[in-house]
N, CA, C and O atoms as a DFTB+ gen file, in Angstrom:
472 C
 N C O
     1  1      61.270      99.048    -141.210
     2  2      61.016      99.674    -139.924
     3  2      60.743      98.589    -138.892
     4  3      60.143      97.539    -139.121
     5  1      61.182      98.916    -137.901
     6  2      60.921      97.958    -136.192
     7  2      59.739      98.709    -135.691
     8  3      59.482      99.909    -135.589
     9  1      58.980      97.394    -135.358
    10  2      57.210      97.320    -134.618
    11  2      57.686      96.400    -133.874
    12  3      58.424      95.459    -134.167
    13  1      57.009      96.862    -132.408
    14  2      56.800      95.872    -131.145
    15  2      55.347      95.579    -131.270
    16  3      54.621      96.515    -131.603
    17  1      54.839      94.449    -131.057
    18  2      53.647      94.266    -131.088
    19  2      54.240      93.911    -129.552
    20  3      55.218      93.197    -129.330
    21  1      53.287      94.681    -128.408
    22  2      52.948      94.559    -127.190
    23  2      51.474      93.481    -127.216
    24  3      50.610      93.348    -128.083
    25  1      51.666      92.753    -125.727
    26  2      50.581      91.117    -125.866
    27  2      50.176      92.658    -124.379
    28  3      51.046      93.128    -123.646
    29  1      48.908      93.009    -124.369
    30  2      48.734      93.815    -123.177
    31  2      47.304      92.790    -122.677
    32  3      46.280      92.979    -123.333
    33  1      47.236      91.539    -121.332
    34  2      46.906      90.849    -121.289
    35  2      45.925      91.667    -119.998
    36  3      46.391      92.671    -119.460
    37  1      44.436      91.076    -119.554
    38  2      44.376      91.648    -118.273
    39  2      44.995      90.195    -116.973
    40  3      45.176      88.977    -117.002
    41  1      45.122      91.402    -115.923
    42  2      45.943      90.499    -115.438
    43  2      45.194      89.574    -114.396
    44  3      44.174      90.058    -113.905
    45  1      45.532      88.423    -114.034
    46  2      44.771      87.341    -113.563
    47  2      44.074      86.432    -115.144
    48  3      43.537      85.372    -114.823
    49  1      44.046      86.642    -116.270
    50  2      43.394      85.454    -116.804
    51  2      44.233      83.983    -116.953
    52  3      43.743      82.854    -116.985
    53  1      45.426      84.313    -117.020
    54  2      46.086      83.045    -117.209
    55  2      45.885      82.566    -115.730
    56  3      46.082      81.356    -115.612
    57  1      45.650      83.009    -114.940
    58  2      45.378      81.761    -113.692
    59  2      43.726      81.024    -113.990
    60  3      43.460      79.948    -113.456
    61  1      42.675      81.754    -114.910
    62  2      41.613      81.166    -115.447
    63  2      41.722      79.750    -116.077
    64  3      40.911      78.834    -115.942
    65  1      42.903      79.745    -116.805
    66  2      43.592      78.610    -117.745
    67  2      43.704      77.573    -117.074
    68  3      44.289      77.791    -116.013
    69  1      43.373      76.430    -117.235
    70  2      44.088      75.274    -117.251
    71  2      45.704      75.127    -118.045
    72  3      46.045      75.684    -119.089
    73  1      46.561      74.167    -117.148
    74  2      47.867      74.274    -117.821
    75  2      47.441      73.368    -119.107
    76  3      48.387      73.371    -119.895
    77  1      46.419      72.643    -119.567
    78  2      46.637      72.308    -120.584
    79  2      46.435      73.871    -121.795
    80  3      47.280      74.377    -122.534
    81  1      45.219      74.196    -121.599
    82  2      44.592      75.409    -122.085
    83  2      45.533      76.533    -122.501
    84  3      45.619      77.038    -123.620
    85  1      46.392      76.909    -121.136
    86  2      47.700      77.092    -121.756
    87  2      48.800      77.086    -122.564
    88  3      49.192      78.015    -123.270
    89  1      49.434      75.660    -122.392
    90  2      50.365      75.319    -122.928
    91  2      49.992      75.414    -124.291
    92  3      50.859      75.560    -125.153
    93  1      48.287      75.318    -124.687
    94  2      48.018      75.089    -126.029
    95  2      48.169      76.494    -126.614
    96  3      48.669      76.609    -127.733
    97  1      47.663      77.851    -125.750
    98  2      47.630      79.151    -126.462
    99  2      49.131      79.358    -126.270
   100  3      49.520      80.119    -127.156
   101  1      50.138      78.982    -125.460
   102  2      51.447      79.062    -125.669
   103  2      52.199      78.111    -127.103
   104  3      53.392      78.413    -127.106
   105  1      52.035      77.562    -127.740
   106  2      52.182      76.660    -128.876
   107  2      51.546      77.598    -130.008
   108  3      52.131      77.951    -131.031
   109  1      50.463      77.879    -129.699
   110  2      49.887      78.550    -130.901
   111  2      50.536      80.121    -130.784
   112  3      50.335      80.784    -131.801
   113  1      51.070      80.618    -130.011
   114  2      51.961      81.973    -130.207
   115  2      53.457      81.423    -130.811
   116  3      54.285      82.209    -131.273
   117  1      53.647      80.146    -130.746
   118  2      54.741      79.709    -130.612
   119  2      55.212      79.767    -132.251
   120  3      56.220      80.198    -132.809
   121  1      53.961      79.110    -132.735
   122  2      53.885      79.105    -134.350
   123  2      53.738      80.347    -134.968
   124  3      54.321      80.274    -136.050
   125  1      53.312      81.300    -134.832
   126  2      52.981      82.179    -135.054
   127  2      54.542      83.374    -134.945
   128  3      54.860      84.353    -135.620
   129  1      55.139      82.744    -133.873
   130  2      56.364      83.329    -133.848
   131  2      57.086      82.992    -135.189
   132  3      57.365      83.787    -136.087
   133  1      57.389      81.327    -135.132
   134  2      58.028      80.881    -136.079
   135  2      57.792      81.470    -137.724
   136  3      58.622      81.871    -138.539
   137  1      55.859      81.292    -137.844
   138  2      55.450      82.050    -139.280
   139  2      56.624      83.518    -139.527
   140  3      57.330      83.786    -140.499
   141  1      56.476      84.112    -138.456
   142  2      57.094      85.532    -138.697
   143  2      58.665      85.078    -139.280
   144  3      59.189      85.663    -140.228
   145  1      59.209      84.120    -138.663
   146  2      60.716      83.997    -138.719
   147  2      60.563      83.442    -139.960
   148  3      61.699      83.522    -140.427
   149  1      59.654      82.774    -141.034
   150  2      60.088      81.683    -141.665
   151  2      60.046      83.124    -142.920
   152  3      60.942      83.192    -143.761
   153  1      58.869      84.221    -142.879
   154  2      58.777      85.530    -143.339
   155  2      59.799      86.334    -143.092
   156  3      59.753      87.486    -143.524
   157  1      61.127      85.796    -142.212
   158  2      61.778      87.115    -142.435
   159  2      61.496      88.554    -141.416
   160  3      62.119      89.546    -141.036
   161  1      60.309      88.013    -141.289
   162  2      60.163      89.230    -140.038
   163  2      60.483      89.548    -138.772
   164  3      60.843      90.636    -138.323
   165  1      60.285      88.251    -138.091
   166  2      60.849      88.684    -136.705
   167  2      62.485      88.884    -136.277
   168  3      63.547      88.479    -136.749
   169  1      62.163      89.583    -135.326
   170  2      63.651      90.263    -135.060
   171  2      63.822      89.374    -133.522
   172  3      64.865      88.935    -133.037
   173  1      62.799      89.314    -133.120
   174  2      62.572      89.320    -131.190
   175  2      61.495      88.800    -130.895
   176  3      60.448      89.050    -131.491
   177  1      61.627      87.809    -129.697
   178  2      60.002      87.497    -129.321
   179  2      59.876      86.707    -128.051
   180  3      59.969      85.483    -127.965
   181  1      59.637      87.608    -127.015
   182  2      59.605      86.697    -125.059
   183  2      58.208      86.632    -125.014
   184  3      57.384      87.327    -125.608
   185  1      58.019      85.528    -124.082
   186  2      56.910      85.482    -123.108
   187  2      57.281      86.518    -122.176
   188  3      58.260      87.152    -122.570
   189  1      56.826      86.886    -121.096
   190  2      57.146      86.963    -119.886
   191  2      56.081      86.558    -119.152
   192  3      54.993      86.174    -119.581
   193  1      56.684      86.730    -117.249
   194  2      56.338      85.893    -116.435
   195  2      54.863      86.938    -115.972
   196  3      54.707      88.004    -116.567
   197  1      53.996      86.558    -115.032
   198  2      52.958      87.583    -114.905
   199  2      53.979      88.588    -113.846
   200  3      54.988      88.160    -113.286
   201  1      53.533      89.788    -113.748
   202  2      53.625      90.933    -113.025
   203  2      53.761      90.750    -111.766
   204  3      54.352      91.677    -111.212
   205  1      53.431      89.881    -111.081
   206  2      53.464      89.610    -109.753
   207  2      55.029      89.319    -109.276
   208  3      55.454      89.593    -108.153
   209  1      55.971      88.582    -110.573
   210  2      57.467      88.293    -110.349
   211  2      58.062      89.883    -110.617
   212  3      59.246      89.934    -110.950
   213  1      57.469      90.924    -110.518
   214  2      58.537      91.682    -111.633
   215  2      58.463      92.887    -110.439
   216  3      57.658      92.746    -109.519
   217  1      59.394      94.145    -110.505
   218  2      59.721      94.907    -109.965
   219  2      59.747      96.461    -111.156
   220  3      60.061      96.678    -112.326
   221  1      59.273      97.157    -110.112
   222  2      59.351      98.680    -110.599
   223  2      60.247      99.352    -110.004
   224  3      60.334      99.261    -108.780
   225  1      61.275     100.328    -110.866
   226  2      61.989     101.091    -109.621
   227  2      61.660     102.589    -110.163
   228  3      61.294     102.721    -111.331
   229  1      61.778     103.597    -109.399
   230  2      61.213     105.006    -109.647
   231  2      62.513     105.339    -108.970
   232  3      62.862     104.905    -107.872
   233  1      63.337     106.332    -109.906
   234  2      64.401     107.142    -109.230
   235  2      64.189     108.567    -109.457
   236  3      64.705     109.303    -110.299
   237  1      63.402     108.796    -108.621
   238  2      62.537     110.711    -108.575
   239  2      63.434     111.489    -107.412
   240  3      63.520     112.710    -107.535
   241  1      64.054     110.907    -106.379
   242  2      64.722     111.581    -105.568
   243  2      66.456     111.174    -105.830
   244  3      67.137     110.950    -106.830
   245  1      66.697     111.217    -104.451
   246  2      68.178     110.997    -104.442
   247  2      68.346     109.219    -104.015
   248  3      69.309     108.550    -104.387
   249  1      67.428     108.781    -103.343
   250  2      67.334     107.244    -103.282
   251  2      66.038     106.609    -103.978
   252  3      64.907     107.082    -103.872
   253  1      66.511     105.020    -104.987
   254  2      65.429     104.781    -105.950
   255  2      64.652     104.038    -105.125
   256  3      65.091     103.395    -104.171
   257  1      63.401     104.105    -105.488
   258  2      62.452     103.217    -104.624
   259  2      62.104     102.151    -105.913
   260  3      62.021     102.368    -107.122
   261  1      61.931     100.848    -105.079
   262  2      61.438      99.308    -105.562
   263  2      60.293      99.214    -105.532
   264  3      60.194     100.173    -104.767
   265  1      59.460      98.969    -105.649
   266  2      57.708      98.632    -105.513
   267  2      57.925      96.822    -106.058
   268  3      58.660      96.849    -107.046
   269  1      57.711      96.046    -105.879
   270  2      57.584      94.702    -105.917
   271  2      56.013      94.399    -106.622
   272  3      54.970      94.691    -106.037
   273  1      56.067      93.755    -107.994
   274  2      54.557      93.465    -108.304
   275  2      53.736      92.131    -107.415
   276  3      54.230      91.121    -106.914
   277  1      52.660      92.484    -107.451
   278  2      51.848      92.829    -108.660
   279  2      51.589      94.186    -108.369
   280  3      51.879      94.400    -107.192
   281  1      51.081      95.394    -109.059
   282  2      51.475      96.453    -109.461
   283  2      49.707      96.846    -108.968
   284  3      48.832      96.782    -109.831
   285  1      49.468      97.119    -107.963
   286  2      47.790      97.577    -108.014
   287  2      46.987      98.388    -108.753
   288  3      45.787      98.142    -108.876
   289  1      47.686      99.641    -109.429
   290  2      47.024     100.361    -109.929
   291  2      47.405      99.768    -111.689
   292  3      47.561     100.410    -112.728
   293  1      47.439      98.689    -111.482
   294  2      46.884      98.411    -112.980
   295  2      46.601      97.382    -112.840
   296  3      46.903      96.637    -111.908
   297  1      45.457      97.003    -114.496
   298  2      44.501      96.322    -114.273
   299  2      44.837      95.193    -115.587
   300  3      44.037      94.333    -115.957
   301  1      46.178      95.417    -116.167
   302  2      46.569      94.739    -117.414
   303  2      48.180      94.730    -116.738
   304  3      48.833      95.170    -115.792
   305  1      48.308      93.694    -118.249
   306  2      50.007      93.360    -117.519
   307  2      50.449      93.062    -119.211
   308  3      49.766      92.611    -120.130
   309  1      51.781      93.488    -119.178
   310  2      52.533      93.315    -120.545
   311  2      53.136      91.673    -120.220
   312  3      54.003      91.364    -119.402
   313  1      52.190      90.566    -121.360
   314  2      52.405      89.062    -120.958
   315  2      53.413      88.653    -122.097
   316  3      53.827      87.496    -122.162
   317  1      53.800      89.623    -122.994
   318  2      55.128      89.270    -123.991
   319  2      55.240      90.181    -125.279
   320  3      54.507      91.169    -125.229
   321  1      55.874      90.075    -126.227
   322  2      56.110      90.566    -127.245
   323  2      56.814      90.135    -128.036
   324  3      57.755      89.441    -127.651
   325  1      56.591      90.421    -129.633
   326  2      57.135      90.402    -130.601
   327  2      57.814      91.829    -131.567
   328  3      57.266      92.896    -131.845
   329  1      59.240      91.309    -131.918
   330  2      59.705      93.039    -132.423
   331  2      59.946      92.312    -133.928
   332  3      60.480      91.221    -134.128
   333  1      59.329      93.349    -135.036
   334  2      59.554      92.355    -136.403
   335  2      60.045      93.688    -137.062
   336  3      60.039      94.858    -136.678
   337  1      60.498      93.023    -138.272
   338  2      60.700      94.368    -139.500
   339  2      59.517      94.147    -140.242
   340  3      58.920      93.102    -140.502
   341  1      59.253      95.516    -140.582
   342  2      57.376      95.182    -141.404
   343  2      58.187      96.611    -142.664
   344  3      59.047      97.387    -142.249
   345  1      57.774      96.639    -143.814
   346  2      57.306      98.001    -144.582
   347  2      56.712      98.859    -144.099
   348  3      57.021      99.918    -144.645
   349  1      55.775      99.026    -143.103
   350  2      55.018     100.077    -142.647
   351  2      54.208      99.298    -141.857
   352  3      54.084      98.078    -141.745
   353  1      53.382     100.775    -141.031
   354  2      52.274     100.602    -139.979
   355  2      51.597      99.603    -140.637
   356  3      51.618      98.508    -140.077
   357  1      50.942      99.697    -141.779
   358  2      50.002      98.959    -142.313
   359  2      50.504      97.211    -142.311
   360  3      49.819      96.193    -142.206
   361  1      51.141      97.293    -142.381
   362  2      51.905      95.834    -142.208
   363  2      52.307      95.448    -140.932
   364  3      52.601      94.262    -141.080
   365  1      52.474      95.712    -139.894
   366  2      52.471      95.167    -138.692
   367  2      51.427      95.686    -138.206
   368  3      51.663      96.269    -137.147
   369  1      50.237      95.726    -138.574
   370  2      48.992      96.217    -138.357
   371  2      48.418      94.476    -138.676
   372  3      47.966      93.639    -137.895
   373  1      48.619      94.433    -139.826
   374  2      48.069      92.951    -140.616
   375  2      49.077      91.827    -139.733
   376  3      48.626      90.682    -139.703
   377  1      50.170      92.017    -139.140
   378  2      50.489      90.912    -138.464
   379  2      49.940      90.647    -136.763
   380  3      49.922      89.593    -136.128
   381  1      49.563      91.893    -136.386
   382  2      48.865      92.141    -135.235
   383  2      47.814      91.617    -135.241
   384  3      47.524      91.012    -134.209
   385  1      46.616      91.618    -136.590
   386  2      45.893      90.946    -136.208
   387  2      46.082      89.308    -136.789
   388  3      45.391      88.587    -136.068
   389  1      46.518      88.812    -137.443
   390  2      47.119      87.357    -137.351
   391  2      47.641      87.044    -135.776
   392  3      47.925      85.879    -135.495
   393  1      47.740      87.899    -134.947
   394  2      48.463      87.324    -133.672
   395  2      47.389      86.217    -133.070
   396  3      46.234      86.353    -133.474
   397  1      47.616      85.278    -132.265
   398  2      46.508      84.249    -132.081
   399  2      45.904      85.359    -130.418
   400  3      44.777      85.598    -129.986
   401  1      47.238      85.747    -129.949
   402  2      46.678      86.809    -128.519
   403  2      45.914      87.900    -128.871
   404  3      45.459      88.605    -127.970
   405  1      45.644      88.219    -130.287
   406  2      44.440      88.904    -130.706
   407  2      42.804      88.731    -129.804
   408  3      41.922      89.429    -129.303
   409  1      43.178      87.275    -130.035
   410  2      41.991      86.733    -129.412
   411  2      41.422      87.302    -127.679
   412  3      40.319      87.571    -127.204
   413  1      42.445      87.292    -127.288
   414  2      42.354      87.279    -125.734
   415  2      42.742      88.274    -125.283
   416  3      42.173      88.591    -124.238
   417  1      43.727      89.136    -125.735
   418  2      44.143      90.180    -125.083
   419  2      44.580      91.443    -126.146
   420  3      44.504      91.116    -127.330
   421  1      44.947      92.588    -125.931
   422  2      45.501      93.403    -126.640
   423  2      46.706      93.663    -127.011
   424  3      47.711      93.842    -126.324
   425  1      46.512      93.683    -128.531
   426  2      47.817      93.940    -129.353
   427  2      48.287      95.506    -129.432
   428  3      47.738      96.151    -130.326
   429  1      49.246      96.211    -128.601
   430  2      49.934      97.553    -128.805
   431  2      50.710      97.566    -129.994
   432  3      51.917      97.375    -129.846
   433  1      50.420      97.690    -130.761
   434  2      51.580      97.986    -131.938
   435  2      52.543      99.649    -131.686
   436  3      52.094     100.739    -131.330
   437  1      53.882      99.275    -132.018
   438  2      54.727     100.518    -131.755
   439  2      56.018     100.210    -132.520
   440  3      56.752      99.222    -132.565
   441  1      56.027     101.592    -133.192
   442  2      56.894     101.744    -134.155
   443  2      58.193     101.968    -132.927
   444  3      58.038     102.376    -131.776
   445  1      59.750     101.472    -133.743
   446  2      60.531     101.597    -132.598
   447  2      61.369     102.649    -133.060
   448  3      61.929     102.431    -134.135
   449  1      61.608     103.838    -132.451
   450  2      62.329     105.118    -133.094
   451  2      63.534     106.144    -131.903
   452  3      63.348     106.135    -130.686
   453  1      63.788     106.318    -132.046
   454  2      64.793     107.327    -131.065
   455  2      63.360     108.323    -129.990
   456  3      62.499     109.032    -130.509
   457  1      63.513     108.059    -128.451
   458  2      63.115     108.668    -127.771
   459  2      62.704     110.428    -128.276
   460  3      61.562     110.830    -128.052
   461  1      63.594     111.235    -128.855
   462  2      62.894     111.934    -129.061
   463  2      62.514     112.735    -130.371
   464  3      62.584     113.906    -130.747
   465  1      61.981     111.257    -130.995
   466  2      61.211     111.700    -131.956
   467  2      59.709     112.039    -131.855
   468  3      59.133     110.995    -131.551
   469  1      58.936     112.931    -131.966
   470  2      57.763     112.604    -132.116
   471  2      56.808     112.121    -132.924
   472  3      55.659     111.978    -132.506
């Protein structure tokens, strides 16, 4: 089965960071990626940029509207992810918490399935 482990970060701490401080919790996701690959598990795995580069579009009428981040009414930002093959919940449960962004931010785990399954 496919699990996204969502990195759900709040937003503004990486400007807390020093770029060394950084680069170091970026290295240590980095490995952590690799562990998964050397396991066979990972399928997928981005950083992304903070929320402030990114765009929303809502197409509720007949013309879509853009909203440009950073996104005000939220107070977290999706800062990357990993998509692995696991045996079960219970197993990308146990790799969620091996994540080193355990530490700092929240791990969403999500099974990946056809929209309308429930």
């Amino acid at each position: 089965m496919e699990y996204l482990l969502l990195i759900v970060e709040a937003r503004g701490d990486r400007e807390t960071r020093s770029e060394d401080e950084g680069r170091a919790l970026y290295d240590e996701m980095v490995r952590f990626g690799e562990d998964l690959a050397a396991r066979d598990k990972l399928l997928a795995s981005r950083s992304l940029r903070p929320d402030k580069h990114g765009v929303r579009l809502q197409q509720g009428g007949a013309k879509p509207t853009l909203l440009d981040g950073p996104f005000a009414e939220s107070k977290e930002m999706i800062g990357g992810f990993f998509l692995i093959d696991c045996a079960d919940r219970e197993e990308a449960i146990a790799f969620a918490r091996q994540c080193p962004a355990a530490r700092f931010a929240t791990i969403e785990v999500r099974e990946c399935a056809p929209c309308y399954v429930n």
